[in-house]
Steps between C-alpha positions, in 0.01 A plus 500: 500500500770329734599194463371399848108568248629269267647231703145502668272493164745232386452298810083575494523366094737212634153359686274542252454127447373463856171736405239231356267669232261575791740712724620718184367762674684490800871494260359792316431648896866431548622705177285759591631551816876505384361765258367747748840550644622655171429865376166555390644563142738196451499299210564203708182526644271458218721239346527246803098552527455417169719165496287392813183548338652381169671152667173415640288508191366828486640671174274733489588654809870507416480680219400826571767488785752389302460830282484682809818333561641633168389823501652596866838413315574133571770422274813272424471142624138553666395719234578219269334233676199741591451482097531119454248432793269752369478372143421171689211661680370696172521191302339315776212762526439491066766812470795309303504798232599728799723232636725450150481879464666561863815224453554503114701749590698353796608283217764799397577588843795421734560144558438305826446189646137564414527501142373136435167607744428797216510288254316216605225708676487725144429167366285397740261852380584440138361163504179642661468710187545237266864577400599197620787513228647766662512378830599175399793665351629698830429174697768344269729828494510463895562174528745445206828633745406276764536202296806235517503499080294652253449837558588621201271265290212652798591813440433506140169340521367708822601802232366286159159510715474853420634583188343556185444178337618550118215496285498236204395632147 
């Protein structure tokens, strides 16, 4: 879409603290209306809809619109956030095996500004599976660069976390 679309949707999202939980509806009503001006088959579309619905508590509703989303072809930056925000939603619905199973492997893909989001949302569904281990362990892999010292003692415990323990005879 042009960027005259996405300055708008930007500057809808900008006032989405000035919709109270009881006038969701009419932010969602906002989205929607942004969304009818784009081809009936744009990814965009589905994707805006479904972080409406999904930003005012209704992960069950994004969902199926962020696979919608997905399957029209949204890709790169969106694409990548379309996948963190729906592991959110399937985790927050009782889906966290589908959510660790769609960004396990964003954990091999190109790297981005949204890398530390993957990880800590992948915890986030690993924890609700009792692998709390594991997500401890990306949660310390994610933070460990961001730290002033230390990272390399982090490091080796986020990846300790998850290695075989050695077994004593």
């Amino acid at each position: 879409m042009d960027r005259d679309w996405e300055d708008r949707v930007s500057a809808a999202w900008a006032t989405f603290d000035d919709y109270p939980e009881e006038r969701a509806a009419e932010f969602r009503a906002l989205i929607d209306a942004l969304v009818a001006e784009l081809p009936e088959d744009s990814p965009l579309g589905p994707f805006e809809q479904a972080c409406a619905w999904d930003s005012t508590g209704h992960s069950d509703r994004a969902v199926p619109l962020y696979r919608e989303a997905l399957a029209r072809g949204l890709s790169g930056y969106k694409g990548r956030r379309a996948k963190i925000q729906m592991s959110s939603s399937l985790r927050n619905v009782g889906r966290a095996e589908e959510g660790v199973a769609l960004l396990t492997p964003e954990l091999d893909g190109p790297s981005d500004e949204l890398d530390d989001a993957v990880r800590a949302t992948l915890a986030l569904c690993l924890s609700s599976l009792g692998r709390d281990r594991e997500g401890l362990a990306l949660v310390l892999g994610a933070l460990a660069p961001h730290l002033p010292r230390y990272q390399r003692s982090m490091a080796n415990y986020a990846r300790a976390l998850t290695e075989p323990q050695p077994q004593e005879a």
